[in-house]
MARBAVO-85780 format. One line per 5 residues: number of its first residue (from 1); their letters; for each residue x, y, z of C-alpha. Coordinates in nm, 2 decimals, padded with zeros to 4 digits. Layout:
NUM	a	X:Y:Z; ...;
***
This chain:
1	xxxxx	03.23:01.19:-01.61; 02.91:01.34:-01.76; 02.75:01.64:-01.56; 02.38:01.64:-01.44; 02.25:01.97:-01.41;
6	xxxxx	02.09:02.07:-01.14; 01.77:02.18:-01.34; 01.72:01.87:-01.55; 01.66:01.65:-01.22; 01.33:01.57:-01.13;
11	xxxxx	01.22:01.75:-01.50; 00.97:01.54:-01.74; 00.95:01.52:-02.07; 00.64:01.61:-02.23; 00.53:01.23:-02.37;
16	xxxxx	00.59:01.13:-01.95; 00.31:01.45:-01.85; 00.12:01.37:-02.12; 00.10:00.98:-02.00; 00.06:01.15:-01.65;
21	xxxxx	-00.20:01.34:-01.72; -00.41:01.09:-01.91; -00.37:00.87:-01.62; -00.51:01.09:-01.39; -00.83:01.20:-01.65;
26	xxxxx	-00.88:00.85:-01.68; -00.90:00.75:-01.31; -01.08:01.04:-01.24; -01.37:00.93:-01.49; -01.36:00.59:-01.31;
31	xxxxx	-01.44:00.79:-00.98; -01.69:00.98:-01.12; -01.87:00.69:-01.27; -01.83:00.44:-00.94; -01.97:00.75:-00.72;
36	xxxxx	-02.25:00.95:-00.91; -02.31:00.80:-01.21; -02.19:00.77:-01.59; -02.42:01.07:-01.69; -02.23:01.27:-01.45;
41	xxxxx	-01.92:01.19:-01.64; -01.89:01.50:-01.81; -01.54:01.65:-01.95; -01.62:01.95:-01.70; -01.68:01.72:-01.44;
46	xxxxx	-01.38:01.48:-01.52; -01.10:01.76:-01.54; -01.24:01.92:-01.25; -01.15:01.55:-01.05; -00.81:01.51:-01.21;
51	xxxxx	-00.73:01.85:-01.15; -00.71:01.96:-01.53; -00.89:02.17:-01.77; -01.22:02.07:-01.93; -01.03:02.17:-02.26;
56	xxxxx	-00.75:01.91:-02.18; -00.99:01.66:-02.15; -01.21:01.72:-02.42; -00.85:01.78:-02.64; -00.76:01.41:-02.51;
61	xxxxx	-01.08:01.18:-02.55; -01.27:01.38:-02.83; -01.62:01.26:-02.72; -01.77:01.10:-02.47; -01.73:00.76:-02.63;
66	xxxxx	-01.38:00.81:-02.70; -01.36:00.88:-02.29; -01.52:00.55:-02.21; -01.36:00.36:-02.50; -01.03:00.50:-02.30;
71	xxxxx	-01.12:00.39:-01.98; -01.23:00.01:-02.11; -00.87:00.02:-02.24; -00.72:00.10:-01.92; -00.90:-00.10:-01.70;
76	xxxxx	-00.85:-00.42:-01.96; -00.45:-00.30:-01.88; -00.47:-00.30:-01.49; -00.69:-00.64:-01.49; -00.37:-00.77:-01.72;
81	xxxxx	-00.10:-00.65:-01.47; -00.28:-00.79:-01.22; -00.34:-01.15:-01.36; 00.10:-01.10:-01.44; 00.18:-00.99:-01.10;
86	xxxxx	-00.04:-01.34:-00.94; 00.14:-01.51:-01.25; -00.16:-01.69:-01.32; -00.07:-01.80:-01.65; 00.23:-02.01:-01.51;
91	xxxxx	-00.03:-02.20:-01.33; -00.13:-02.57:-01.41; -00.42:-02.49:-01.59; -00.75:-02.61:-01.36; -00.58:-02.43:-01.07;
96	xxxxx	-00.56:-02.10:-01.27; -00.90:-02.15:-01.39; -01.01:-02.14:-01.02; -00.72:-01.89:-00.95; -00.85:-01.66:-01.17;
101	xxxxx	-01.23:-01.70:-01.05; -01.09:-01.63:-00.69; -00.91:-01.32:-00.77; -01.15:-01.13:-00.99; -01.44:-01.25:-00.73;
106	xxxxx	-01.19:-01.12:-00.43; -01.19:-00.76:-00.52; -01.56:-00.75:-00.65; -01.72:-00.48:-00.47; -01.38:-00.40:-00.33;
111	xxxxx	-01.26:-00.18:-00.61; -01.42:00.12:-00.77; -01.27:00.01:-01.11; -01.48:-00.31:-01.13; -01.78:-00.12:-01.05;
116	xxxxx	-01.72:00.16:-01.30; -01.69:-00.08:-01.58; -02.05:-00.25:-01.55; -02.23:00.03:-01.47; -02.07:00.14:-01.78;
121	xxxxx	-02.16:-00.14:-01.95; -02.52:-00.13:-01.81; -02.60:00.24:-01.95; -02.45:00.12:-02.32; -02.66:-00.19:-02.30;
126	xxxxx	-02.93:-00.04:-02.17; -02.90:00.29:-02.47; -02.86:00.01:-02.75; -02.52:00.21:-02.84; -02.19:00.13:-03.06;
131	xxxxx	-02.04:00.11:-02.77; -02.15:-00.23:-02.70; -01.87:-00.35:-02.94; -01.59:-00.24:-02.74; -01.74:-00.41:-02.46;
136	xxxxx	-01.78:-00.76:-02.67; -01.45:-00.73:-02.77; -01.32:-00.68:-02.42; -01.56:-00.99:-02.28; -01.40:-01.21:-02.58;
141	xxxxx	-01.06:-01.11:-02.49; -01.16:-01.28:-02.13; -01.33:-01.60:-02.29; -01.03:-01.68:-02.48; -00.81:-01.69:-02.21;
146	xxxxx	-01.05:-01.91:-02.00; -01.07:-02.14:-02.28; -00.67:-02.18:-02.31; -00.68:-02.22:-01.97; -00.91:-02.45:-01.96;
151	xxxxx	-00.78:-02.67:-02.27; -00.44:-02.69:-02.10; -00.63:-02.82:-01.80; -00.78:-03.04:-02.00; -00.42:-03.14:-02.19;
156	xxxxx	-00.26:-03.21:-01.80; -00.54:-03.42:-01.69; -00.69:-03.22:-01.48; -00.99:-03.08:-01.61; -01.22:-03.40:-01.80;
161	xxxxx	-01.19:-03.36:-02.20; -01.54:-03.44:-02.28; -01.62:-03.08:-02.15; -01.64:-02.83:-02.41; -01.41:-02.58:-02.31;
166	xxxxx	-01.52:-02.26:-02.53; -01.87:-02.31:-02.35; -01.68:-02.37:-02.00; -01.47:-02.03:-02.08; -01.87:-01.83:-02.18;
171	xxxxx	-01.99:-02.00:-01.88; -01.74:-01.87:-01.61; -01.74:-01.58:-01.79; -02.11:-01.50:-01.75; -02.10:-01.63:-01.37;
176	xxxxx	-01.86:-01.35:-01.34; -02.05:-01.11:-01.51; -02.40:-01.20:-01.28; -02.23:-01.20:-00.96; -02.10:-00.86:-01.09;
181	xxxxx	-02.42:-00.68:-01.19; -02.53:-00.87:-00.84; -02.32:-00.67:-00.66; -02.37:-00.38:-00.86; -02.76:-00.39:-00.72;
186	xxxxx	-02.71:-00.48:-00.39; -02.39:-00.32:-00.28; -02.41:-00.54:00.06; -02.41:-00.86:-00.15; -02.16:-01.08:00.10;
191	xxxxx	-01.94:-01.24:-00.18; -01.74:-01.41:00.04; -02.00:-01.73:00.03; -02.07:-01.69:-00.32; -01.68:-01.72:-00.37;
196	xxxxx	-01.60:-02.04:-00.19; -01.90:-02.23:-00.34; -01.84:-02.07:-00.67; -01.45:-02.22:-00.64; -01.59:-02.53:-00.47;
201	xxxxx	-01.84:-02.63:-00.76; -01.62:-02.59:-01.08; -01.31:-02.78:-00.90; -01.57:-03.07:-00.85; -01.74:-02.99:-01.20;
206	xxxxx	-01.41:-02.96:-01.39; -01.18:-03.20:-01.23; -01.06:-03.55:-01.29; -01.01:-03.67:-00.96; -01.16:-03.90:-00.84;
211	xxxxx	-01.35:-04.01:-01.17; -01.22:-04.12:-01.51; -01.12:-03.85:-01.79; -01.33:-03.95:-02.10; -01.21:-03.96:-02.46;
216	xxxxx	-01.08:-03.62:-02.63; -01.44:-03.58:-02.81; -01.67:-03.70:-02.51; -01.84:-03.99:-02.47; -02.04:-04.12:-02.80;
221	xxx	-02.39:-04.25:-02.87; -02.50:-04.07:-02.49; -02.81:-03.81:-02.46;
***
């Protein structure tokens, strides 16, 4: 029977405090952004939050875009482990549309992550800076998997196949992104309405039932 020694339990290896600690840098910039600002973001400022070294952030991220480019990353992680853990994937594929409408509109306002990110994404828009790329990217990520969803909708019957479902993926996508910046203006925004009629309108927009599902390419010869 192999031995444990007394002094290895409970001990971490340097890739888990080096994971550890870039956790904590991370969600410390997040906190500093949601409460005072992405200027105040500073490496001093940053470490200072975590609990860590200016030096150990600045030895981590590099520059200040290499800090936010981080924290796009890890926030595009959590919003992926939370999509897993509601399994919204496994859904039929008009339900996980709305599913996924309903939990990202849920925790608007709610959660210091989501405001983070587009006040973020505000200040690069705003500064015209390289930056904006990473954001694309991230924001294309999210339109594919709306249009999947949506064409396997659309495969089941549920969702009508004359839509275009690229455009319905950009156009749930930017309903997401104006409630967001909504919120991001007027804290007090009530969401709760804008969630249920939000949900309401695409089921009756998207759906089949109740009316027939046109041909694959839409209807011809129309205006």
């Amino acid at each position: 029977m192999t031995q444990i020694s007394p002094h290895s339990v409970g001990r971490r290896t340097q890739a888990e405090r080096r994971d550890e600690s870039g956790r904590s840098l991370l969600e410390a910039a997040i906190e500093v952004v949601a409460d005072e600002g992405v200027s105040a973001a500073t490496f001093e400022t940053v470490g200072r939050r975590a609990g860590y070294s200016r030096g150990l952030a600045t030895q981590r991220f590099g520059s200040k875009q290499g800090l936010i480019e981080a924290v796009i990353q890890h926030l595009h992680e959590r919003q992926e482990q939370a999509l897993a853990e509601y399994r919204i994937d496994e859904l039929p594929g008009l339900e996980a549309v709305l599913a996924y409408v309903d939990l990202y509109l849920r925790g608007l306002g709610q959660q210091s992550e989501t405001r983070a990110y587009f006040m973020l994404l505000s200040a690069q828009v705003a500064d015209a800076t390289e930056l904006r790329a990473s954001f694309a990217a991230e924001h294309a990520r999210v339109e594919r998997r709306l249009e999947g969803l949506v064409q396997k909708g659309q495969a089941e019957g549920a969702i009508r196949r004359e839509i275009d479902a690229d455009a319905a993926a950009l156009m749930i996508g930017s309903l997401l992104l104006g409630l967001s910046m909504q919120v991001l203006v007027d804290p007090e925004t009530d969401v709760d309405p804008i969630r249920e009629t939000s949900l309401s309108t695409l089921r009756l927009s998207f759906g089949t039932e109740g009316r027939p599902n046109g041909p694959p390419n839409g209807p011809k010869g129309q205006s």
